[in-house]
C-alpha positions in Angstrom: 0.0 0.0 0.0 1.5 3.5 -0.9 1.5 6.3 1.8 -0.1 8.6 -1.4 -3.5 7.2 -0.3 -2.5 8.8 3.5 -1.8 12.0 1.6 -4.5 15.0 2.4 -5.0 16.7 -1.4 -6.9 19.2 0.1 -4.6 19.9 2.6 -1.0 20.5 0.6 1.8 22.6 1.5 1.5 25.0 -1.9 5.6 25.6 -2.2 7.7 22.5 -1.2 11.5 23.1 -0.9 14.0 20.6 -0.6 18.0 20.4 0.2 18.8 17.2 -1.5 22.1 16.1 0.1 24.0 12.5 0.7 25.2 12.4 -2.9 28.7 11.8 -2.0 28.0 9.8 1.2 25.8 7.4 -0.9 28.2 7.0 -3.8 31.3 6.4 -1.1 29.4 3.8 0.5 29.4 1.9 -2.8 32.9 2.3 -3.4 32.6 4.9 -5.9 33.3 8.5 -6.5 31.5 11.5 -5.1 30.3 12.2 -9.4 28.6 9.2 -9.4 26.4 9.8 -6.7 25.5 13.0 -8.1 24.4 11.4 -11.1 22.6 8.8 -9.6 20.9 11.8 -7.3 19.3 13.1 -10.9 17.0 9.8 -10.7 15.7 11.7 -7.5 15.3 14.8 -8.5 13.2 12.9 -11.6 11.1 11.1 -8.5 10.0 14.2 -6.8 9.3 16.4 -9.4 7.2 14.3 -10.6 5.7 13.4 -7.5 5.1 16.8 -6.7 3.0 17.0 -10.1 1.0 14.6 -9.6 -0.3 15.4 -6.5 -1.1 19.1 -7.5 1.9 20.7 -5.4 2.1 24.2 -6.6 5.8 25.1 -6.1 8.6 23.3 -5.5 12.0 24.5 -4.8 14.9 22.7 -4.8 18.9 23.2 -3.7 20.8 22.1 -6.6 23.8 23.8 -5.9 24.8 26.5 -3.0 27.5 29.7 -2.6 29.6 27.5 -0.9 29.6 24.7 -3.4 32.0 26.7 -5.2 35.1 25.8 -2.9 34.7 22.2 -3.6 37.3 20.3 -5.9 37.6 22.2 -9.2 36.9 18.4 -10.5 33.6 18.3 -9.3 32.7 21.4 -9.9 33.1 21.4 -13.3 31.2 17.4 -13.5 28.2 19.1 -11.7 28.1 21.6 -14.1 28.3 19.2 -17.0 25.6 17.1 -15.4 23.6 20.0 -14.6 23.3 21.0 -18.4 22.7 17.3 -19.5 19.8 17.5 -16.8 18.2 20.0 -17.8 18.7 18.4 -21.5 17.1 15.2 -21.0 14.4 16.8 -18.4 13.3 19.7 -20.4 10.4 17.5 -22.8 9.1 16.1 -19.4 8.8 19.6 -18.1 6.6 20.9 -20.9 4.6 17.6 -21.4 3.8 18.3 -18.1 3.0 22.1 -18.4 5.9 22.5 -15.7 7.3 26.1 -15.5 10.6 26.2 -14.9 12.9 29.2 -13.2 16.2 29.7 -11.0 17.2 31.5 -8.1 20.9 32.6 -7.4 23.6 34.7 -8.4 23.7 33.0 -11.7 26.4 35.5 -12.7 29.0 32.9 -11.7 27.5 30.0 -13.5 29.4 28.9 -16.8 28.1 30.6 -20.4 27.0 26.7 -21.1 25.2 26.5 -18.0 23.4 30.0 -18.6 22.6 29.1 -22.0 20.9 26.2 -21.0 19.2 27.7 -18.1 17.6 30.2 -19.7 16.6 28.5 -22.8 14.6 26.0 -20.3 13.0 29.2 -18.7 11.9 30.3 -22.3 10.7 27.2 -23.2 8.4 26.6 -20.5 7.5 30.4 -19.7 3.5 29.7 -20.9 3.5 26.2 -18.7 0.7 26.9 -15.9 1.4 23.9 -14.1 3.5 23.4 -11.0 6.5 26.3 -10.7 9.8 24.1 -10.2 12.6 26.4 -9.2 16.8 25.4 -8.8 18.6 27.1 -6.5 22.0 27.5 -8.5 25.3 29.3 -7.1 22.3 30.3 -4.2 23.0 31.9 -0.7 20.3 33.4 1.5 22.6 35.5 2.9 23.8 37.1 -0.6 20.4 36.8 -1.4 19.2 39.4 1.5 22.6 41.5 1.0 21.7 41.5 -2.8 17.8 42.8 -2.0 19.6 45.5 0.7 21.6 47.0 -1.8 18.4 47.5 -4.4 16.7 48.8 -1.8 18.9 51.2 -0.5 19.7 52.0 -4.3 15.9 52.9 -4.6 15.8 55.1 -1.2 18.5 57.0 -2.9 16.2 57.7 -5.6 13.5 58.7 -3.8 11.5 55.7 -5.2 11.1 54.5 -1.6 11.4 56.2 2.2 11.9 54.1 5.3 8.4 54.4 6.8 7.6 53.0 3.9 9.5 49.7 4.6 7.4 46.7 5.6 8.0 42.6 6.0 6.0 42.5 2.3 8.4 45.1 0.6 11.4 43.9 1.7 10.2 40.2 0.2 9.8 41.9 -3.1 13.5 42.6 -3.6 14.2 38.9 -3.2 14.8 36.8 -5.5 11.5 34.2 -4.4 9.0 37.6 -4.7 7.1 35.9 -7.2 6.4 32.9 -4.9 5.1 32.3 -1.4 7.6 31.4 1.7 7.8 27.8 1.7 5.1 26.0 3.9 7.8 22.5 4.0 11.3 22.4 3.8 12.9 18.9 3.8 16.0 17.7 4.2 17.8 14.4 3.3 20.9 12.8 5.1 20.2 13.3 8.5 21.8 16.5 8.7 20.4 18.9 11.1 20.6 22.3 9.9 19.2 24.8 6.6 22.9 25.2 5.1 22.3 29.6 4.3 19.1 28.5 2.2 16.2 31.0 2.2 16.5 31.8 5.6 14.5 34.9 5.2 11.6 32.6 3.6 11.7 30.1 6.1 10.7 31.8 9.2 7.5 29.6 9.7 8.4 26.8 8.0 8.0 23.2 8.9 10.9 21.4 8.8 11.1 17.8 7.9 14.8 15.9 8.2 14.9 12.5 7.2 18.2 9.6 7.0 17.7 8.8 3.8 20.4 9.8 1.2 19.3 11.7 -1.5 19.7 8.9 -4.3 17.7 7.0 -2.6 14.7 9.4 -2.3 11.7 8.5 -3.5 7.6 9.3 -4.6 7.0 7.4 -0.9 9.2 9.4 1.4 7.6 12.5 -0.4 4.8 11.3 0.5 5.7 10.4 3.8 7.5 13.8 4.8 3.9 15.6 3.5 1.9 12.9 5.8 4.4 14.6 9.0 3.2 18.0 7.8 -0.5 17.4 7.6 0.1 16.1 10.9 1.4 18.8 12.6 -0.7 22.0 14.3 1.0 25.3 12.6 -0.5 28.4 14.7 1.8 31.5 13.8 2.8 32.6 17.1 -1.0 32.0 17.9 -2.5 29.5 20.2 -4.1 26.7 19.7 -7.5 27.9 20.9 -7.0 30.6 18.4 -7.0 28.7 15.8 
């Protein structure tokens, strides 16, 4: 029996985000090298997209590569890179047969021409898609991502476009790069790691978090479904209590 039938459709979290790590832990316990768990983590990514779809999620957001990533081996750098584009590639069709709009989120600046080409060619080619919105974190930090929006802003104060009474929680959201999408009502996380690794910290201030063992390869339509199960589960009051509610 599949958990999907424990799933709540009237009752799920509109923006989903995900850090999808144990890549390189997965592929070392197999005796092989960190690449090949990476590739074997796009089989994942594959999963939960697709589960995401199909039970009518309305955003989901996932950590495909961080700030930091940057200071790892040049080698593997440059393989994610080169399986990033050949991702997007092969997962492009699937995204428009399944009227998936696609975006990114990041300082994409730093991201290789052939990366950038293929980026935005995906974002073109699925701009009319009305279905679920999947965005990639790529070369993303939430705390360049806040420094980035404070600069704007204080760029528009400058130019009289904005005064400081004027600054609420709403405006400042709009110079982020996730203004076009709501905060995330469920972050997960895979590996058994215990902590949100500088990714939309700003977004994330009532988010659920959900943090399970399993390695990212190994993630699947089920533990989706089981990690949304948790989160229909739990009571989320907003600094309210429960009598409130």
């Amino acid at each position: 029996m599949s958990l999907i039938d424990d799933v709540n459709r009237e009752k799920l979290p509109s923006h989903i985000a995900i850090i999808m790590d144990g890549n390189g832990r997965w592929a070392k316990q197999k005796g092989k090298p960190r690449i090949f768990g990476h590739q074997n983590g796009a089989h994942a990514v594959r999963q939960t997209i697709e589960g995401a779809a199909e039970l009518g999620v309305k955003y989901l957001t996932l950590y495909a590569f961080s700030a930091e990533n940057w200071k790892r081996p040049k080698i593997e750098v440059e393989a994610l890179m080169t399986l990033l584009v050949s991702t997007i590639d092969e997962e492009l069709k699937n995204l428009i047969d399944n009227n998936i709009h696609f975006q990114v989120i990041g300082n994409t600046n730093l991201l290789p021409d052939s990366v950038k080409r293929k980026v935005n060619t995906a974002i073109s080619k699925t701009k009319h898609c009305s279905g679920m919105t999947l965005t990639l974190a790529l070369s993303y930090g939430s705390r360049w991502e806040i420094l980035d929006a404070a600069k704007k802003l204080a760029d528009d104060a400058i130019q009289g476009k904005i005064v400081p009474q004027e600054l609420t929680d709403e405006v400042f959201a709009s110079y982020l790069n996730t203004a076009h999408m709501p905060d995330p009502e469920l972050l997960i996380r895979t590996s058994g790691e215990l902590r949100l690794s500088n990714f939309l910290l700003w977004q994330m201030a009532y988010t659920e978090l959900y943090f399970t063992e399993v390695l990212w390869p190994d993630f699947s339509k089920e533990e989706l479904y089981k990690a949304i199960v948790s989160f229909q589960h739990r009571e989320r009051r907003f600094g309210k209590t429960t009598e409130q509610l």
